[in-house]
PLY file of the C-alpha trace (Angstrom):
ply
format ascii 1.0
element vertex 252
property float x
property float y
property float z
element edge 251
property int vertex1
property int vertex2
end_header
100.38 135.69 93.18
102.11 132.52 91.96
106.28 133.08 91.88
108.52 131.51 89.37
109.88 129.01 91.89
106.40 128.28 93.02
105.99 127.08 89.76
108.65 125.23 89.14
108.11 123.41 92.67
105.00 122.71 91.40
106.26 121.05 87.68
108.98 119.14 89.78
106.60 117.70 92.24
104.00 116.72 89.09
106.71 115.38 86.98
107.70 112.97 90.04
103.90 111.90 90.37
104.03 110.83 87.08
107.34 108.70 87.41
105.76 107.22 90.18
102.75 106.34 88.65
104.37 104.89 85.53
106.77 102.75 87.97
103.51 101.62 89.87
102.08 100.56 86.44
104.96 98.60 85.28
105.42 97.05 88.86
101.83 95.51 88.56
102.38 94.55 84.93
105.50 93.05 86.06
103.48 91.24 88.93
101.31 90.49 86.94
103.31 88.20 84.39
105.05 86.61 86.87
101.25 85.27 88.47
100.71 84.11 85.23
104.23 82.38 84.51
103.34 80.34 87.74
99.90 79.58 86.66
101.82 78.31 83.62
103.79 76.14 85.36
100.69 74.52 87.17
98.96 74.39 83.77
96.42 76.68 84.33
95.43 79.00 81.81
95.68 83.38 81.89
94.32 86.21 79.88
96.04 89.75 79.49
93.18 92.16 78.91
93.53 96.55 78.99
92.95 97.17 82.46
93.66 93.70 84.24
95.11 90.09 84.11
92.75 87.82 85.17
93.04 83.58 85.44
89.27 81.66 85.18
90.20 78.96 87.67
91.60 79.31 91.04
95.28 80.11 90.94
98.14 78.73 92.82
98.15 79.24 96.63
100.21 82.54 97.55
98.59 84.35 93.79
95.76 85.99 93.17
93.32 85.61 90.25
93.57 88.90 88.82
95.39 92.32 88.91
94.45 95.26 88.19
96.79 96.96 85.41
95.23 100.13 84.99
93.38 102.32 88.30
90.14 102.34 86.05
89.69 98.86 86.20
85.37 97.88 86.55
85.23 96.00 89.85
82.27 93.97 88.30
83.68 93.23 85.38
87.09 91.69 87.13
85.20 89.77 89.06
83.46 88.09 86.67
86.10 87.04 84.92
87.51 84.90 88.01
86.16 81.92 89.51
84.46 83.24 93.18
82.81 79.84 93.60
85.77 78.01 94.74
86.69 78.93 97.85
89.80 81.61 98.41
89.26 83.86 95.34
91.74 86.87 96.05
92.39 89.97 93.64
95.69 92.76 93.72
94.26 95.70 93.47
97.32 97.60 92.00
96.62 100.92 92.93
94.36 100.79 96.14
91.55 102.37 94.45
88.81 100.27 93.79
85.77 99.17 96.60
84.93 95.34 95.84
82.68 94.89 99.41
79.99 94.59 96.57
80.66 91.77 95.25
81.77 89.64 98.58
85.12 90.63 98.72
87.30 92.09 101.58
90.61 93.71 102.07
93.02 90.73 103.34
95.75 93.36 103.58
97.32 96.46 102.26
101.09 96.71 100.94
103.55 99.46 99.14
104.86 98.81 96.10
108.52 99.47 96.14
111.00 100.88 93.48
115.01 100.63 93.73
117.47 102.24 90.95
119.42 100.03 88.84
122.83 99.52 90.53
124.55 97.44 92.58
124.24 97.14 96.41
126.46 98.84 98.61
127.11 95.87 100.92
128.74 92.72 99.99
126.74 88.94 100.26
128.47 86.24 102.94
126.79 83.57 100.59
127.46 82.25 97.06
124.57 83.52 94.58
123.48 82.08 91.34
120.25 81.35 89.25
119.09 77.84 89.53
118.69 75.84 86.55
118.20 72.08 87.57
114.63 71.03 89.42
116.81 69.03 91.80
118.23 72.36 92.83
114.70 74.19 92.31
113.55 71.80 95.10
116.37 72.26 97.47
115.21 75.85 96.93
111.39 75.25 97.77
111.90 73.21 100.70
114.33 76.01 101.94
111.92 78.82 100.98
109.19 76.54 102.53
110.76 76.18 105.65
108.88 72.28 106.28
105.45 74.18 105.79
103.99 71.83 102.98
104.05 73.96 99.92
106.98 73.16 98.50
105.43 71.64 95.21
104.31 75.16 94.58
107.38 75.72 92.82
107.52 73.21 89.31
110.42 72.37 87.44
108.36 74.43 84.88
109.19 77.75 85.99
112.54 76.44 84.89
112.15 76.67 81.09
110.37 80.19 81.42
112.71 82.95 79.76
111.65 85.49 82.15
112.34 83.71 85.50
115.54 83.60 87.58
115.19 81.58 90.60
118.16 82.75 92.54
119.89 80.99 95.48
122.43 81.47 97.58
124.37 78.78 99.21
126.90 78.20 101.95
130.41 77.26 100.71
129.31 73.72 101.16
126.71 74.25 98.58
123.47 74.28 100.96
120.89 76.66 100.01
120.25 79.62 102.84
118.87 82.60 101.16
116.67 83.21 97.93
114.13 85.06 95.72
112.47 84.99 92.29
113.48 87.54 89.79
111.11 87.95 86.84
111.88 90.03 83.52
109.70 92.37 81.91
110.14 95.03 78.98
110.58 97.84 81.72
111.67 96.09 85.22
112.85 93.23 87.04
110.79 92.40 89.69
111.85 90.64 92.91
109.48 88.37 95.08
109.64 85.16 97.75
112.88 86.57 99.17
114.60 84.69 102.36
116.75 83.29 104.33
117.13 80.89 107.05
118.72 83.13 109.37
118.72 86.70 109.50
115.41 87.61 107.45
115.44 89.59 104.59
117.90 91.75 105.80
120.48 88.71 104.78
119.14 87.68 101.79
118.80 91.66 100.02
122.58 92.17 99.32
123.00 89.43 97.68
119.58 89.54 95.48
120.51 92.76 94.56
123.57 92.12 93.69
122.52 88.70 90.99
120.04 90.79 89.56
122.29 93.47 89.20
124.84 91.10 86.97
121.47 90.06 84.75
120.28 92.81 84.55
122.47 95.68 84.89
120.17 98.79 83.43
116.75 97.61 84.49
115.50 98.78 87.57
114.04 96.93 90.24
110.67 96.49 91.57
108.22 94.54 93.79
106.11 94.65 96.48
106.09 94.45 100.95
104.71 95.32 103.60
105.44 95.29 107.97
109.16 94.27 108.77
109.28 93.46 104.90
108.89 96.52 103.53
111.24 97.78 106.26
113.79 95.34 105.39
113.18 96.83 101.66
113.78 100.35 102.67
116.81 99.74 104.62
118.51 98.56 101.18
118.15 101.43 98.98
114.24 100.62 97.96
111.66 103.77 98.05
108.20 103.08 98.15
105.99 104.06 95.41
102.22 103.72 96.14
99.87 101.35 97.72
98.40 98.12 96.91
95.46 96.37 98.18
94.83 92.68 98.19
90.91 91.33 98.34
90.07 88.09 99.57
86.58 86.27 98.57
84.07 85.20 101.59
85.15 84.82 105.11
0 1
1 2
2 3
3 4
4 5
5 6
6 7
7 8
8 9
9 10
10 11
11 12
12 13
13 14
14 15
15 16
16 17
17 18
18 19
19 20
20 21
21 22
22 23
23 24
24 25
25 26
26 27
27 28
28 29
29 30
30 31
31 32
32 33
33 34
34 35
35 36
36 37
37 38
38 39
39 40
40 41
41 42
42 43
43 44
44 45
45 46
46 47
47 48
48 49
49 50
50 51
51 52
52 53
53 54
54 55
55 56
56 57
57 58
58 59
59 60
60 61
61 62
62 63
63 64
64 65
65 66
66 67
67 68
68 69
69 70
70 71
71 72
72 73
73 74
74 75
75 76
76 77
77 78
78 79
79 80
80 81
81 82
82 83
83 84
84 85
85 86
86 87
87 88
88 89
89 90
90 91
91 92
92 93
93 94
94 95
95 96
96 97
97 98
98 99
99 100
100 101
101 102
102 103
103 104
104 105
105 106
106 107
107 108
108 109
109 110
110 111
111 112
112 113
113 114
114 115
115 116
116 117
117 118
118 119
119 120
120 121
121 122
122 123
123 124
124 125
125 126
126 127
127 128
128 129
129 130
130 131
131 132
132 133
133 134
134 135
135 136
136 137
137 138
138 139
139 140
140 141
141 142
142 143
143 144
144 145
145 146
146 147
147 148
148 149
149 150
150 151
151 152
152 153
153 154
154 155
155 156
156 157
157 158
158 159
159 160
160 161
161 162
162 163
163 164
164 165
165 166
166 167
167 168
168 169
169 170
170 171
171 172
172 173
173 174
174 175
175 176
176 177
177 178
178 179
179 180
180 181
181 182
182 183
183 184
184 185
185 186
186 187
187 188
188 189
189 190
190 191
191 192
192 193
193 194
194 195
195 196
196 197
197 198
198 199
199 200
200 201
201 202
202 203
203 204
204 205
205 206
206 207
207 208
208 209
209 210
210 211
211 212
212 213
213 214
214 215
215 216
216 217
217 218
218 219
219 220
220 221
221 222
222 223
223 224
224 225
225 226
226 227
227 228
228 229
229 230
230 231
231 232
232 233
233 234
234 235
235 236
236 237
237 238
238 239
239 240
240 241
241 242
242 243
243 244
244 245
245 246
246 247
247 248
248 249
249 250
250 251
């Protein structure tokens, strides 16, 4: 026999599934327009369809050709929309649910998606923070996010003009670039990638990327996705993980 508060456990527990599922769903759309404002910026071409985004030539290192928007997504189908000729193909599966060992792909790695409540963070930054918007500055930026590796130029002066992008720094009081991340604007969330700094990880750089998106975006909650010391670094500043993610590399 099924009790009232069995019940209502059970109504809780299925109206948090769905919260979850609709956060997971604007994350990847979220992720999703950011991979194609960088494509943008590298003037490469994108195409929003029902149940994925998906880019016909290979994408800028570090993003993957498609995403998956919807968990119904045909594995064939996304696949033949991206170029798997060219070496390094790679697609997000959003939700961890599809099997694309069929078509020459295989799982790179696996990741959480993570979800944090609009506010702002509980402990103060020991840098300045702002949103850059000169590509002198964007390149102090990259080389600081880059760290001497070589990919720099990933990051165009492009990006700049994009309405939805907020590269945001932060800078020692002599004005040198230590800690940043990308903040990118959708109808729903703000999503938060590439976040560093040059000493003390993550766990640095979060207070005071919270914080900058919290003063553009005060009601919008915020999203993205980790995974390892990452995602721990996430958790340990107020972000909950939502569901899994899967990321598919092409060939070898």
């Amino acid at each position: 026999m099924t009790t009232t508060k069995q019940t209502t456990t059970k109504q809780t527990t299925a109206k948090q599934t769905t919260a979850k599922q609709l956060l997971v769903r604007a994350a990847a759309r979220n992720n999703a327009e950011w991979c194609a404002a960088v494509s943008r910026s590298h003037g490469l071409t994108s195409e929003f369809g029902q149940h994925a985004w998906t880019a016909p030539a290979r994408t800028p290192l570090y993003h993957p050709d498609a995403v998956t928007l919807l968990p119904d997504a045909d594995p064939a189908t996304l696949t033949g929309r991206i170029d798997t000729d060219a070496p390094g193909a790679s697609v997000k599966d959003s939700f961890a649910c599809l099997d694309l060992t069929g078509t020459g792909f295989h799982v790179l790695f696996e990741a959480q998606w993570i979800h944090r409540p609009a506010g702002a963070p509980a402990v103060a930054s020991d840098l300045v923070w702002d949103a850059v918007d000169a590509p002198d500055t964007l390149r102090a930026w990259a080389s600081a996010w880059d760290r001497g590796e070589g990919d720099a130029d990933l990051f165009r002066p492009e990006l700049l003009a994009d309405p939805a992008t907020f590269v945001l720094a932060g800078r020692s009081a002599d004005g040198h670039v230590l800690a940043g991340a990308v903040a990118s604007r959708s109808a729903q969330v703000v999503g938060v990638s590439n976040v560093f700094a040059l000493d003390g990880g993550p766990d640095r750089a979060w207070p005071g990327v919270l914080d900058a998106v919290h003063h553009l975006f005060p009601t919008l909650p915020v999203v993205g996705y980790e995974h390892g010391d990452d995602l721990a670094s996430a958790e340990r500043h107020g972000f909950e993980p939502i569901g899994p993610l899967r990321i598919w590399l092409h060939g070898e």
